[in-house]
ZAMARGU-4260 file (C-alpha; in steps of 0.2 Angstrom, whole numbers, plus 5000, padded with zeros to 4 digits):
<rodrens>
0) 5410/5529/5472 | 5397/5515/5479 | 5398/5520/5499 | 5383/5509/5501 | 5374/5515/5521
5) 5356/5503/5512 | 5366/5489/5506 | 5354/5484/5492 | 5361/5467/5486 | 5353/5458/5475
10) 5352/5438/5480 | 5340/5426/5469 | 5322/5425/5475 | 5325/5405/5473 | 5340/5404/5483
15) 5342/5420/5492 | 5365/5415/5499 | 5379/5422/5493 | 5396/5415/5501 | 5413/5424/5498
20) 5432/5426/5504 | 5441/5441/5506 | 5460/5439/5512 | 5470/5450/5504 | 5470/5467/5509
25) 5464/5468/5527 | 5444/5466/5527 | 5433/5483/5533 | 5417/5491/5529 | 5411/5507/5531
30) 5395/5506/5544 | 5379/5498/5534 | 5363/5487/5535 | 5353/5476/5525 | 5339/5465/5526
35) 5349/5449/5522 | 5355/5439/5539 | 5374/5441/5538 | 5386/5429/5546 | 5405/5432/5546
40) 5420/5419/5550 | 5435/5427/5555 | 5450/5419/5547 | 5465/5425/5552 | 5469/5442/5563
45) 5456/5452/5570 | 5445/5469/5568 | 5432/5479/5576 | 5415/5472/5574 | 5403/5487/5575
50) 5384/5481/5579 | 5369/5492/5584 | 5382/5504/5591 | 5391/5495/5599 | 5410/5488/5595
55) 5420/5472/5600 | 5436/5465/5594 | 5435/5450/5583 | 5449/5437/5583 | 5454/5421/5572
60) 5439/5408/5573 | 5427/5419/5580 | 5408/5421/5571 | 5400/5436/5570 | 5380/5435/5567
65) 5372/5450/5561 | 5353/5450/5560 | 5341/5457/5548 | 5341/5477/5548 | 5353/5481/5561
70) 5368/5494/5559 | 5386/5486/5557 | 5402/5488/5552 | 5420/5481/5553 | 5436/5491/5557
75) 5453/5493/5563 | 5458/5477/5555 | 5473/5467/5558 | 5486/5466/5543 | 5485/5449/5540
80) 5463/5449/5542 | 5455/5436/5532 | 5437/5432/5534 | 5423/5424/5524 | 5407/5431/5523
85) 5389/5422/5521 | 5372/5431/5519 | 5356/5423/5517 | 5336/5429/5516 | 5328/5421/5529
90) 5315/5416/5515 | 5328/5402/5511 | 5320/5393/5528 | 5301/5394/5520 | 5289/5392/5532
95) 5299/5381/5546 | 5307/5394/5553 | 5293/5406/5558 | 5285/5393/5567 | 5299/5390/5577
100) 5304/5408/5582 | 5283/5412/5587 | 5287/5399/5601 | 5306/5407/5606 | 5311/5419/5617
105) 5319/5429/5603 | 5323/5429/5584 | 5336/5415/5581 | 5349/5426/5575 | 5347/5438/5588
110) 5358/5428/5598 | 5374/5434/5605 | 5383/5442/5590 | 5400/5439/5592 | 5403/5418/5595
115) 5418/5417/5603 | 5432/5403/5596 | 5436/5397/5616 | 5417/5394/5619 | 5420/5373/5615
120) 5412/5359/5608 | 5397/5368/5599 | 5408/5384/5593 | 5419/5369/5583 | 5404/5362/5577
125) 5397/5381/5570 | 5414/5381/5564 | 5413/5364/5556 | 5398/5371/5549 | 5402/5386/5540
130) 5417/5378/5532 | 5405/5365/5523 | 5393/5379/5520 | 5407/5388/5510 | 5415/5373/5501
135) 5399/5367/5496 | 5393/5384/5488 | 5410/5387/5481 | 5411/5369/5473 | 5394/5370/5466
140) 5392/5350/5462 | 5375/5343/5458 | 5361/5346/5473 | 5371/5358/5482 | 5356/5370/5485
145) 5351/5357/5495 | 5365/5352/5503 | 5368/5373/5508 | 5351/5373/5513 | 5350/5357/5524
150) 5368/5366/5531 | 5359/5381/5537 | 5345/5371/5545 | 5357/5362/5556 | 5368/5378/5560
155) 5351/5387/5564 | 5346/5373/5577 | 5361/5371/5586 | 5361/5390/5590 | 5343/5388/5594
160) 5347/5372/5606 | 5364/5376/5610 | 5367/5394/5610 | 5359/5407/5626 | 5349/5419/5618
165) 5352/5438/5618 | 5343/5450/5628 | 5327/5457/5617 | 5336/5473/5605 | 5329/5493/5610
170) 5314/5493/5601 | 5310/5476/5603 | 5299/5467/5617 | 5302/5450/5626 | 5295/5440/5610
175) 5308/5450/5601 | 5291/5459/5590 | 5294/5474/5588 | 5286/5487/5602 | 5271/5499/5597
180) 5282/5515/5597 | 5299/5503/5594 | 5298/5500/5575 | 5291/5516/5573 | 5308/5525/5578
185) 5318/5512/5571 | 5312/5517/5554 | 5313/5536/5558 | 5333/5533/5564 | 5336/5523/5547
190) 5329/5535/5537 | 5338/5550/5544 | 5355/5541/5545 | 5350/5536/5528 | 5352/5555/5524
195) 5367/5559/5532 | 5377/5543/5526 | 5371/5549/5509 | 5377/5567/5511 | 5395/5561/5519
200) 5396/5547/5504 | 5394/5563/5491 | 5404/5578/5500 | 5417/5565/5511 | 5431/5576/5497
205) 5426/5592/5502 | 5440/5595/5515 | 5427/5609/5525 | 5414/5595/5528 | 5411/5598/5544
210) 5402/5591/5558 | 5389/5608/5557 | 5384/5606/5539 | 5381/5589/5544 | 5369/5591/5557
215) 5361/5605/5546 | 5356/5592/5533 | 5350/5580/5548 | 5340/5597/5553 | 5346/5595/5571
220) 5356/5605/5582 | 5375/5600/5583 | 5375/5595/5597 | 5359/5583/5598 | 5366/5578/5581
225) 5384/5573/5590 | 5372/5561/5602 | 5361/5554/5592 | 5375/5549/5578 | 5387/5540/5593
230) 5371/5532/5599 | 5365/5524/5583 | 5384/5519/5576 | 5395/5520/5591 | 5406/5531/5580
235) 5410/5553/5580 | 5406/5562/5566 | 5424/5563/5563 | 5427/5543/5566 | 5415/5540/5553
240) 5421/5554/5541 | 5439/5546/5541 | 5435/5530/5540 | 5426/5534/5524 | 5440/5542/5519
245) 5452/5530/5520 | 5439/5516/5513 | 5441/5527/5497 | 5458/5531/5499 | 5461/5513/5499
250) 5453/5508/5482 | 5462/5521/5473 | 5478/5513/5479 | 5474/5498/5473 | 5463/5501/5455
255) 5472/5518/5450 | 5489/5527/5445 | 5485/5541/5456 | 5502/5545/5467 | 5498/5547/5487
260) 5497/5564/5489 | 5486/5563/5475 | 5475/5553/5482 | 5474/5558/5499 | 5470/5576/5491
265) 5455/5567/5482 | 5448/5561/5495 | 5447/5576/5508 | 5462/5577/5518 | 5472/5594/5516
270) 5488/5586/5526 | 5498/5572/5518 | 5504/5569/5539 | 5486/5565/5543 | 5481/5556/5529
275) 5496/5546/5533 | 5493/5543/5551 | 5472/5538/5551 | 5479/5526/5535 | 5490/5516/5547
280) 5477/5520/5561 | 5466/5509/5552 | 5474/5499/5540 | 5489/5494/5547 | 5500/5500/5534
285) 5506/5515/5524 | 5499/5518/5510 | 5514/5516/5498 | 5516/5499/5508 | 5498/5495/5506
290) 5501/5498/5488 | 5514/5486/5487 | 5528/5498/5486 | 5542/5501/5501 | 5542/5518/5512
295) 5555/5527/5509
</rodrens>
């Protein structure tokens, strides 16, 4: 199982975009980062966008912006959620846009994360934007790396002329560099939720992982560890557990044979009621109906 918490993807060092759809089942992902920018177009329905910690609900035609390095995860999904998904190195940009964030108050996609469908004119126009973007990449005709790139220029400088800038991120100071102590515990977070996700992602089938072994790993105390795991994702112990499950649950009802009980023993749960209930929790269906099947 690839549970990914360093999502290393691999994007050509000459043109560093990849741009993809998922519409069928109900996009989600288990809480992640990377150093690629990340911006996601809600389709159709809505889910839980998780950033730095912090969760809001996504609806139909807003866009999410996810900057280099930060936490995030999508969750809770609506049935029918469709989105399509753009990430880029900022390398793309060469040297142009360095020189205009050392004169900004913050990084350019440090603006506000979750763009709203309802905030007019220039939201149509980002909008406008990202379905080019897509068609464009998808399409593939002659010079569309250029046309991708010069695409992204002009989405980057109507958030930088257009769009209010967010407040500086913890860690950060007003130029949006990091602080002297700020980057250093940054890395120190990322490197122990590094361990724990990686220590769920190998025992999430055990059904006595537990919230004490967990901290045990993290060599905290349980309840420091309890703190510091909702402050850094914005999730329980037992949140993020489940959802883990279920993320697994769900690819083995759609690539395998396995019958539900089966699976829901595979992935840790020792009671077919609660695998049941957390499935429709977050994905909206049973799982036999996820399948395809009909309940009983």
């Amino acid at each position: 199982m690839h549970l990914p918490f360093y999502e290393k993807e691999k994007l050509d060092p000459a043109f560093p975009f990849l741009a993809w759809e998922r519409l069928k089942p109900s996009f989600w992902f288990p809480l992640h980062w990377h150093a690629q920018v990340e911006l996601v177009h809600i389709l159709s329905g809505g889910l839980d966008v998780i950033i730095s910690g912090k969760s809001r609900r996504g609806r139909r035609g807003d866009i999410v912006m996810v900057d280099t390095g930060l936490i995030h995860g999508f969750s809770n999904p609506d049935p029918e959620t469709g989105v399509r998904i753009f990430q880029f190195g900022l390398e793309i940009f060469s040297r142009a846009l360095s020189e205009v964030q050392a004169g900004a108050a913050a990084p350019v996609f440090s603006h506000l994360p979750l763009l709203r469908c309802g905030d007019g004119v220039v939201h149509s126009r980002l909008e406008r934007l990202l379905d080019e973007l897509f068609s464009e990449y998808q399409r593939r005709d002659s010079g569309y790396r250029l046309s991708v790139i010069a695409k992204l220029y002009e989405f980057t400088v109507t958030l930088l002329r257009d769009m209010p800038a967010r407040q500086p991120s913890p860690g950060k100071d007003e130029s949006g560099g990091e602080k002297a102590d700020g980057g250093v515990r940054l890395k120190h977070n990322l490197d122990r939720l590094d361990r724990v996700f990686a220590f769920i992602a190998g025992n999430f089938d055990n059904p006595k992982l537990s919230l004490e072994m967990t901290a045990e790993k993290a060599c905290l105390n349980k309840s420091y560890f309890s703190r510091f795991l909702k402050e850094q994702t914005g999730q329980t112990f037992y949140e993020y557990l489940s959802r883990v499950r279920i993320r697994q649950a769900e690819q083995y009802l759609m690539e395998s044979d396995m019958s539900v009980t089966e699976i829901a023993y595979c992935c840790g749960f020792n009671s077919i009621a609660t695998f049941n209930r957390l499935f429709k929790t977050y994905m909206g269906l049973s799982p036999t109906a996820y399948r395809g099947g009909k309940d009983p």
